[in-house]
N, C-alpha and C positions, 0 to 999 in steps of 0.2 A: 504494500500500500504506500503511494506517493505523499506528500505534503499537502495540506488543505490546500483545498480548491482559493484562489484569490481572485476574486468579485471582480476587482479592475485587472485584473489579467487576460477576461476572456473577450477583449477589443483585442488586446494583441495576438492572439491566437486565431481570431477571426480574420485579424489580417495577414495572419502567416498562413492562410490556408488550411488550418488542424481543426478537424471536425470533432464538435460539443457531445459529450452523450449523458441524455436525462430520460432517467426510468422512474413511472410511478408506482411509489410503493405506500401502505398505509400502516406498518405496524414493526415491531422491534426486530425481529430475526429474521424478516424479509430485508428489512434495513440495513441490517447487516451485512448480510451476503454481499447485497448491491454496490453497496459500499468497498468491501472487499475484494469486487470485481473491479475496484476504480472506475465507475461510473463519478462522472464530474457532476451533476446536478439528478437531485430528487426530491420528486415533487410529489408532495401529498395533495391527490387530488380531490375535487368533491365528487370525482366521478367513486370514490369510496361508495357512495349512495346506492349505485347499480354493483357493483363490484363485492361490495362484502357486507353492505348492508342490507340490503335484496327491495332499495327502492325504486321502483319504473323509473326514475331519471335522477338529477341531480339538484332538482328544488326541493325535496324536502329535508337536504340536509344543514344543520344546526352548525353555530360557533362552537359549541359547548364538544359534537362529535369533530369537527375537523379540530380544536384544541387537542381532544383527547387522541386522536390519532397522531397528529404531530408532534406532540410531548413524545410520542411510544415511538416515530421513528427517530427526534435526534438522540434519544439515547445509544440510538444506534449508528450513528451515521459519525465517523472523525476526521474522514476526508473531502466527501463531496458537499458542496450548500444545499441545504435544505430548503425548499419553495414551500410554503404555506398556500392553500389556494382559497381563498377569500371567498363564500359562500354566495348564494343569490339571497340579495337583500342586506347583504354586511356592509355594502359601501357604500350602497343607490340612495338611500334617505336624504341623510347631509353628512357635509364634508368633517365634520366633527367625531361624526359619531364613526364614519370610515377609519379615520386616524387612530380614533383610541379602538376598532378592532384589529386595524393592522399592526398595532402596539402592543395587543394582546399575543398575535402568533409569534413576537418578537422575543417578549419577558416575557410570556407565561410554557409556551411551547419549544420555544429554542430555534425557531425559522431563522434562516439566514433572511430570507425576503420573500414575498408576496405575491400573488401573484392574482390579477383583476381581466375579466373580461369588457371587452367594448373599447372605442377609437376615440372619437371625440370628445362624444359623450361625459367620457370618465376622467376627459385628458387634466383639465383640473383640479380631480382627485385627486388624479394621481402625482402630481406635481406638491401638492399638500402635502402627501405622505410622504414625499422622498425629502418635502423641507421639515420635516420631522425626524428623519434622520434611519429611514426605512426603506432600503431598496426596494424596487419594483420592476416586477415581471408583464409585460402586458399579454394581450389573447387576442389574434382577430381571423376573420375568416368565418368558419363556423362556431359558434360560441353557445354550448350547450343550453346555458341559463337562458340563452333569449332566441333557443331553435325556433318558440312557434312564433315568432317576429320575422326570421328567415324564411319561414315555411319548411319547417320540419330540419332534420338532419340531412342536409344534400350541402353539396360541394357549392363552395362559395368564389365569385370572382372568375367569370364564366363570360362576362360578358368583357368589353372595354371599360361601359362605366362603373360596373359593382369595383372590377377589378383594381381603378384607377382611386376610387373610395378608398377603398382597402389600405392603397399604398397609400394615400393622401393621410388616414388614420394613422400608418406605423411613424409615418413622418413628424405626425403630432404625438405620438407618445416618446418618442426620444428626442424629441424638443420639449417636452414636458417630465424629464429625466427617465424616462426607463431604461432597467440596464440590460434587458433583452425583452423578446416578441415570441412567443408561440404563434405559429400559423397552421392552424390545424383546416384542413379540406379544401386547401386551394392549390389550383394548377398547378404544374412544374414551373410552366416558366414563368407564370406571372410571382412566386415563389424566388425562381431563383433573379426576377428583375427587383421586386422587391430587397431581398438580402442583400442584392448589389447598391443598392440605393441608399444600405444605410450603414451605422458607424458602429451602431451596436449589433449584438448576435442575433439569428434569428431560430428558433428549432422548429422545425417543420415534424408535424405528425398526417399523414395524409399528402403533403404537402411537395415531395420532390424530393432529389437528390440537392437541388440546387442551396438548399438552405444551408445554415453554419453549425447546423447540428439537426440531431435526432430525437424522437422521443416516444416511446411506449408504454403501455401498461405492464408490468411484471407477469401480472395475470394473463394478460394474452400473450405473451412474446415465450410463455413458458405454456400454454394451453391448458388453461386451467379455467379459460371463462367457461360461464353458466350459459347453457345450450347451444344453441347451434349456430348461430347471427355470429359472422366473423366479418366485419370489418374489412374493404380491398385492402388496405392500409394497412396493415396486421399481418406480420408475417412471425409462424411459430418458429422458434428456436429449438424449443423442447417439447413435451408429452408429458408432464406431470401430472395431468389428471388421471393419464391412462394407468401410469407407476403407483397414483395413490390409490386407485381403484382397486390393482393389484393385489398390494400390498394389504388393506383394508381386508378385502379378500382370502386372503391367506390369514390373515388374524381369526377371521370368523369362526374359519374352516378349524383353524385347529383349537377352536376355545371348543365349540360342540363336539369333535373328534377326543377331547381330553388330553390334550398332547399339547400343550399352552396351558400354564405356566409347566415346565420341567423342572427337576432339583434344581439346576443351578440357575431359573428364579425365583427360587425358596429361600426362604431364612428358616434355620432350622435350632431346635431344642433338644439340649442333652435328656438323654432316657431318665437321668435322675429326677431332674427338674418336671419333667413330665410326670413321672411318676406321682410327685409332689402335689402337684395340680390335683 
């Protein structure tokens, strides 16, 4: 494992051509690993909600659940930054009340920085938060919390003008300081025109080769989501569901077979002492 990740390092890497890699994870010992794998950024998402919390999307999850998941991964995390990802409805109200949630993932969860969906919109916010002293991640493209404003989950920046939005948006968030852009479900190349257009990083999920980095679910890139809906954008690395299923399996078999647990995983009592009993 290398040296912690450094926040103002990844312009210069950006510019050296060295691609970013962020994997989301939501809890201690997936954290870990990831970590161990020198993955440079991990981001606890609110897609937690569909993922392990078994909610149909990502609006009914809570500060209280994304605090409590983020606490569980930086305990585990010593080299990559940790993204907090700021809830639907944690920053939209007023600018105040943004600040002291994005303050929250900072002192109370251990986030390195934050991370908010929306372009203009938020661009304000988000300049609040960073003069607060709170790095920030922005989101554009497809943006879960406000799918049914997009019209559903479909790929965004399709057109000239969505597309020229889109860029016109990241242009406004790293002039309103963020220090990197998720782009998740837009084109290649409107992707990789974007990434070329700006100073900060950008991590594409959905999104191209062209951008300055990567970024996955844990859960999917190892196969382990819930039913059958995979994502073009998702590509498996591994078969753990298949392994735990397995395994699982084999547990069963030998607890009803009697053959689980064996003497040696018994603890066991001298004759005397038994005798005693």
């Amino acid at each position: 494992m290398g040296d912690k990740v450094d926040l103002g390092s990844l312009i210069t890497r950006k510019a050296a051509g060295e691609k970013l890699t962020m994997v989301t994870a939501y809890d201690f010992p997936f954290a870990r690993l990831v970590d161990e794998a020198d993955i440079d950024l991990i981001l606890v998402g609110d897609s937690l909600g569909n993922v392990v919390l078994g909610y149909p999307d990502t609006l009914p999850v809570t500060m209280d659940e994304m605090l409590h998941h983020t606490r569980a991964v930086s305990r585990g995390v010593r080299r990559g930054l940790v993204i907090g990802d700021m809830p639907f409805m944690s920053y939209n109200v007023t600018t105040p009340e943004a600040i002291r949630n994005a303050g929250r993932f900072v002192k109370e969860a251990g986030a390195d920085l934050v991370k908010l969906e929306g372009g203009e919109a938020v661009a304000d916010t988000v300049a609040a938060i960073v003069r607060a002293g709170m790095p920030v991640c922005g989101h554009l493209g497809l943006t879960p919390q406000t799918a049914t404003q997009l019209g559903g989950y479909r790929v965004q920046g399709r057109t000239a003008a969505t597309a020229r939005t889109i860029l016109a948006d990241a242009l406004r968030l790293e002039e309103a300081g963020s220090s990197m852009i998720v782009l998740e479900c837009v084109p290649d190349r409107v992707a990789a025109r974007i990434s070329a257009s700006l100073r900060i990083p950008t991590i594409g999920i959905g999104a191209g080769p062209g951008c300055d980095g990567q970024v996955l679910v844990l859960h999917d890139l190892l196969g382990l989501g819930v039913g059958d809906f995979q994502p073009r954008f998702v590509k498996r690395f591994g078969e753990v569901a298949d392994a735990t299923r397995a395994a699982v399996s084999a547990y069963r078999d030998e607890v009803v077979a009697g053959t689980f647990p064996a003497a040696e995983h018994s603890f066991t009592i001298t004759d005397e002492e038994l005798d005693k009993l």
